[in-house]
C-alpha positions in Angstrom: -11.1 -22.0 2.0 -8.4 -19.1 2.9 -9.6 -15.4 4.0 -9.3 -13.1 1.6 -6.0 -11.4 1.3 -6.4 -7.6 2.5 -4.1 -5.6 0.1 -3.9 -1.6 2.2 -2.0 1.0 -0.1 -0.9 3.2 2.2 -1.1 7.1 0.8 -3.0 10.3 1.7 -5.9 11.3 0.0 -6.8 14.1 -2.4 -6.2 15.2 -5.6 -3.1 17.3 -4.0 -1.7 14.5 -3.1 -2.4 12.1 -5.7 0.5 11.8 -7.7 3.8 11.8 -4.8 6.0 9.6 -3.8 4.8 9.5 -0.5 1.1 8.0 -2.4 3.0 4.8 -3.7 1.2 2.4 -1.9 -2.3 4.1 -2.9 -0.6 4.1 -6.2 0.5 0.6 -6.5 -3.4 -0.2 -5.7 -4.7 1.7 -8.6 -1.9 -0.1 -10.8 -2.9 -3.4 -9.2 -7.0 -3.0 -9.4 -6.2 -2.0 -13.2 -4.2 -5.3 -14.4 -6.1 -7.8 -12.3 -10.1 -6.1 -12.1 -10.3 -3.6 -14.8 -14.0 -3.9 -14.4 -14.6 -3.6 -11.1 -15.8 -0.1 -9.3 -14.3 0.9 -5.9 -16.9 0.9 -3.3 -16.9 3.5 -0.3 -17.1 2.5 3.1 -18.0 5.4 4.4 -18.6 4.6 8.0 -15.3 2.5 8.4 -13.6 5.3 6.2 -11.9 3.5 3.3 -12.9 2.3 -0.2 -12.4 -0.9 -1.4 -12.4 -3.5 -4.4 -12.5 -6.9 -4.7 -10.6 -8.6 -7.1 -9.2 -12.3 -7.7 -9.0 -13.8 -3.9 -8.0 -10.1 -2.2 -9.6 -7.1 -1.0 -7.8 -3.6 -2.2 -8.2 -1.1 0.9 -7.7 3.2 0.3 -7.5 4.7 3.6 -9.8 8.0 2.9 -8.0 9.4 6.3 -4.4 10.8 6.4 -1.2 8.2 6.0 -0.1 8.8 9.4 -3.9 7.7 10.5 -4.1 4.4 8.8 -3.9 1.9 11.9 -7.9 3.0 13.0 -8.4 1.9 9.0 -7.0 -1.5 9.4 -8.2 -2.3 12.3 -11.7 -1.4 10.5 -11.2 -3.1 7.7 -10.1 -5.7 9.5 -12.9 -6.6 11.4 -15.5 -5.5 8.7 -13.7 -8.3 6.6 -13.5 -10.8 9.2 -9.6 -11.3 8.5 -6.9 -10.4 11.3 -3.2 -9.5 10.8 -1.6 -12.7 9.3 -4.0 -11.8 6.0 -2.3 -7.8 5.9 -0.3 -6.6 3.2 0.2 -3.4 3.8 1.8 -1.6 0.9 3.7 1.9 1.1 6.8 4.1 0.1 10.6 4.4 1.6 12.3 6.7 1.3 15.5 4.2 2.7 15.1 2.5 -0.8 15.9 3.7 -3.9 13.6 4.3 -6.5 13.4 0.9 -8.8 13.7 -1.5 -6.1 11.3 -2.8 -3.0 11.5 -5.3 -0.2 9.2 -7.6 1.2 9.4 -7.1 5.4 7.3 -9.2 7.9 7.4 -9.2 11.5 9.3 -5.8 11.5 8.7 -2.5 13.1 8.3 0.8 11.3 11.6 1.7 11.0 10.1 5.5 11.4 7.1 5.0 8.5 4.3 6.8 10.4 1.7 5.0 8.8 3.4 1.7 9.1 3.8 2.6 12.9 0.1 3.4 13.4 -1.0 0.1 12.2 1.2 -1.5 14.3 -0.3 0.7 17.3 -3.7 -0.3 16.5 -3.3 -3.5 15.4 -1.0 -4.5 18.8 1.1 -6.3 16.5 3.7 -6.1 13.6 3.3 -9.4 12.4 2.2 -8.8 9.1 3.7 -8.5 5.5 4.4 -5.1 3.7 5.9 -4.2 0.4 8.5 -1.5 0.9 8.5 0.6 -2.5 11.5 2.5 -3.0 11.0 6.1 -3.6 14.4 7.8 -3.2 15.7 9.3 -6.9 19.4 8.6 -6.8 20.0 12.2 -6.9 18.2 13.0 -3.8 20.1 13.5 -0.7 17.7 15.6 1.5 15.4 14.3 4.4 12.6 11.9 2.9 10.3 14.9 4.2 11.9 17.6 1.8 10.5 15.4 -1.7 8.1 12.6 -0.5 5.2 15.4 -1.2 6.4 16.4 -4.3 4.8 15.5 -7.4 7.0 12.4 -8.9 8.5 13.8 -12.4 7.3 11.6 -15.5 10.7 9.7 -15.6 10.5 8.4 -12.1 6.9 8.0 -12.5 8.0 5.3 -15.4 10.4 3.5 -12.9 7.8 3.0 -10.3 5.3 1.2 -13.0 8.0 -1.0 -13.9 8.8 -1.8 -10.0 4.7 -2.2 -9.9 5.0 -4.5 -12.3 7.7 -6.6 -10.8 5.7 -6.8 -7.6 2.4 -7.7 -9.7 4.2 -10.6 -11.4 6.3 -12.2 -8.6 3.8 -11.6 -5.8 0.4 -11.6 -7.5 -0.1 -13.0 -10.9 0.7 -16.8 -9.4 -1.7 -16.9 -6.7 -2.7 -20.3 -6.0 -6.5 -20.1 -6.5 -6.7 -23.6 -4.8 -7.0 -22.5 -1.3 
């Protein structure tokens, strides 16, 4: 039988930061633990400093640290789950793709994603996959740091459900349960 799969929104927490675009990953997770475990409760692990949620063959991770933190998390959650790098999927915003679309990346560096590039500082490694969720609106043409805090406006909050559910149903509605 396969490790778990170790799902890691990445996002920042609190309730002032709950709804941005820079939260996607955290987002995404809250999407994701609603489709496939609506029953389920988060669980707080408070010592390792995340909550998580199992669900269907994977393990949801929220960082309750900072985004730019998250590599001491993974490592953490890591080892609590007995699961190393190859079983990551580390899911967060960029602000290099538009807002409707994502990429799958493994084996890549941070391409300046602070959180991305903390995990890979802590981890020694970048050899892992992440889901790249586009966050730029098509009229924005400022630095990612002028709206990636903002609050996402209703419309764009829309396109990002309907990217989340692309991503659910190509990446993890078909799971093979077999392993």
């Amino acid at each position: 039988m396969s490790k778990s799969k170790i799902i890691f929104g990445l996002g920042n927490p609190g309730t002032e930061y709950e709804s941005t675009y820079h939260n996607a990953g955290r987002l995404f997770l809250d999407f994701l633990a609603k489709k496939i475990a609506p029953e389920n409760q988060w669980e707080t692990a408070k010592k390792e400093g995340f909550e998580f949620l199992r669900a269907d063959g994977m393990i949801l991770i929220k960082s309750l640290g900072f985004m730019n933190e998250s590599g001491q998390t993974a490592r953490l959650a890591l080892k609590r789950f007995d699961s190393g790098p190859e079983n990551l999927v580390v899911v967060h915003d960029d602000s290099d793709i538009g807002l409707g679309s994502y990429k799958l990346s493994d084996d890549r560096g941070s391409a300046g994603h602070k959180g991305t590039q903390s995990i890979i500082d802590y981890l020694k490694t970048q050899s892992f996959l992440r889901i790249r969720i586009g966050v730029r609106p098509s009229n924005q043409k400022s630095q990612a740091g002028d709206f990636v805090l903002k609050t996402i406006s209703k419309p764009n909050m829309l396109a990002l459900k309907k990217v989340f559910s692309e991503i659910l149903a190509c990446h993890f509605e078909s799971n093979d349960k077999g392993d």
